[in-house]
N, C-alpha and C positions, 0 to 999 in steps of 0.2 A: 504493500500500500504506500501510496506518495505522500508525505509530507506538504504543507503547507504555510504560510504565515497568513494570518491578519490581523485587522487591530478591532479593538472594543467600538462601535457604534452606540451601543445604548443596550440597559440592561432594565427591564422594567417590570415591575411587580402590576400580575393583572387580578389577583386575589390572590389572599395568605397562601396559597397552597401552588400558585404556577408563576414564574418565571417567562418572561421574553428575550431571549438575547439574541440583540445583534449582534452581526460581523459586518466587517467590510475588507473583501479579498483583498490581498497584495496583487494577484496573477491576474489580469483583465479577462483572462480565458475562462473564468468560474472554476468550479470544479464537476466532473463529469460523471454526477453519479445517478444511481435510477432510484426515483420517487418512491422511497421507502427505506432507501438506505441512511448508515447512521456514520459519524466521526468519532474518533478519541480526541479530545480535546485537553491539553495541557492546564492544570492547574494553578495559574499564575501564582511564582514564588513559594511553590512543592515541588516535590517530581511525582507528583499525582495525575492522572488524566481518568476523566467522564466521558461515558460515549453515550451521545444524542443522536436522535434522529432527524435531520433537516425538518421543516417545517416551510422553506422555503423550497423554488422548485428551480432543478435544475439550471445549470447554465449560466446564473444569476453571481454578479459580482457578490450582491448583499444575498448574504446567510441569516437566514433566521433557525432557531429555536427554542421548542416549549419544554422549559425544567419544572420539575419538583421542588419545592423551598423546603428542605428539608433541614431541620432546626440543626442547626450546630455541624450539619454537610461541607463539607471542602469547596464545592464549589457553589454553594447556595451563598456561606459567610465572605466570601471573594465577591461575589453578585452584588450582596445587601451593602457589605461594610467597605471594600476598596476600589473597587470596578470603576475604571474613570474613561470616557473618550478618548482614544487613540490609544490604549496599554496595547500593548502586543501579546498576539496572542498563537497557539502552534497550534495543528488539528496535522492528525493522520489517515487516510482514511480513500477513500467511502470503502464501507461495506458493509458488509449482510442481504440472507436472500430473500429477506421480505422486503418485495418489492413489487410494483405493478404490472403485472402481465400485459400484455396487449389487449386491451379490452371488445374481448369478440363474444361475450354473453355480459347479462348482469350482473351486475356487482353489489355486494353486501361487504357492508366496513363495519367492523366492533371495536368501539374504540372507551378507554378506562384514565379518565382522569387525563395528566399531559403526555396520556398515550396517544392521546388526537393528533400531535404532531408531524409523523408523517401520512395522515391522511390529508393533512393541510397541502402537503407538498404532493401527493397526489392527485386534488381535488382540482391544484391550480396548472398542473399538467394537463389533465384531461381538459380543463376550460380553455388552454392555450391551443390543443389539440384540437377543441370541437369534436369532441365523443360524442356518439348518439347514445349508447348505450347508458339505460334504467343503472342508477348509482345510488343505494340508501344507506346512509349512516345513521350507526346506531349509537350513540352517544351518552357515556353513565359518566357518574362523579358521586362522589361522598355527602356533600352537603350542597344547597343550591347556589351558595358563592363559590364557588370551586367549577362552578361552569363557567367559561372562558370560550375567546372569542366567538359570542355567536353572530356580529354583524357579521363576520367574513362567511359563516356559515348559510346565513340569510342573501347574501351579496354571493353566494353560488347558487343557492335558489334559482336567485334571478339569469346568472352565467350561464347554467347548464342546465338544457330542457328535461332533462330528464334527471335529475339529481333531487333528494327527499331525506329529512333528515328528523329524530326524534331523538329529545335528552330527556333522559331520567335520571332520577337521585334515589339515593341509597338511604338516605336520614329518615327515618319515622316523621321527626317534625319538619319534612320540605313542604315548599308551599306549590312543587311540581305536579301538575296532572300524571304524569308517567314515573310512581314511586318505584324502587327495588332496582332490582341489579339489570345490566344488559341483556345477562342471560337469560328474564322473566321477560322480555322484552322481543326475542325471536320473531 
């Protein structure tokens, strides 16, 4: 796997529990991975590294993705506590073989907390592609702040004619129509 540099774009809290981080590549070429793959990302000032899964899609100088704030986490206290515009930052990568096939039947996405992340990076392949093909996401979280970005979700409604999406939460006291898990959800 090839190495990269870039630097900190923005690192932004979108509820106690997810994380957005930018990048912004050094290489203008992006990095050339398929919509579902993940990076090992260097833990500025450890020799620690996190691997995420883009949330942004392909090709694209700007990287995005969706973390876990995980209390007292390596990279979550780097995020909250030092994380500044321009730090430099390593990622090695892409890989893994969860990733989007060519889409020549329907498709069903299950996605858990800021496991939504590379469905994001799929969602906006397929929208750049103009897939015809039926796309439903099923989308759970813990508590109903813990649901996270649904304009982009809603803002692919509109992109993609055939794409349909449902969140449920998992908390007894949500104030969501679609309570329990994804898997009650089928």
């Amino acid at each position: 796997s090839e190495m990269f540099t870039a630097t900190v774009a923005s690192a932004t809290a979108l509820s106690d529990s997810a994380i957005e981080f930018c990048l912004t590549l050094d290489d203008e070429r992006g990095i050339a991975f398929l919509p579902g793959q993940y990076v090992n990302i260097d833990v500025p000032g450890s020799a620690a590294s996190r691997a995420y899964s883009f949330s942004s899609p392909p090709g694209s100088r700007q990287l995005s993705f969706l973390l876990r704030n995980v209390p007292g986490g390596m990279m979550s206290r780097y995020l909250t506590e030092r994380a500044s515009p321009g730090d430099a930052i390593r990622l090695r990568g892409p890989q893994g073989s969860f990733y989007l096939r060519a889409p020549v039947r329907p498709m069903l996405f299950l996605a858990g907390g800021t496991g939504l992340a590379p469905f994001l990076s799929m969602l906006e392949y397929l929208a750049l592609g103009g897939s015809e093909q039926p796309v439903h996401l099923i989308y759970g979280v813990t508590h109903d702040h813990d649901l996270v970005k649904l304009e982009q979700l809603e803002a692919y409604r509109q992109r993609l004619a055939n794409f349909s999406y449902l969140t449920c939460v998992a908390s007894e006291a949500s104030q969501s129509p679609h309570k329990g898990y994804v898997t009650q959800h089928l």
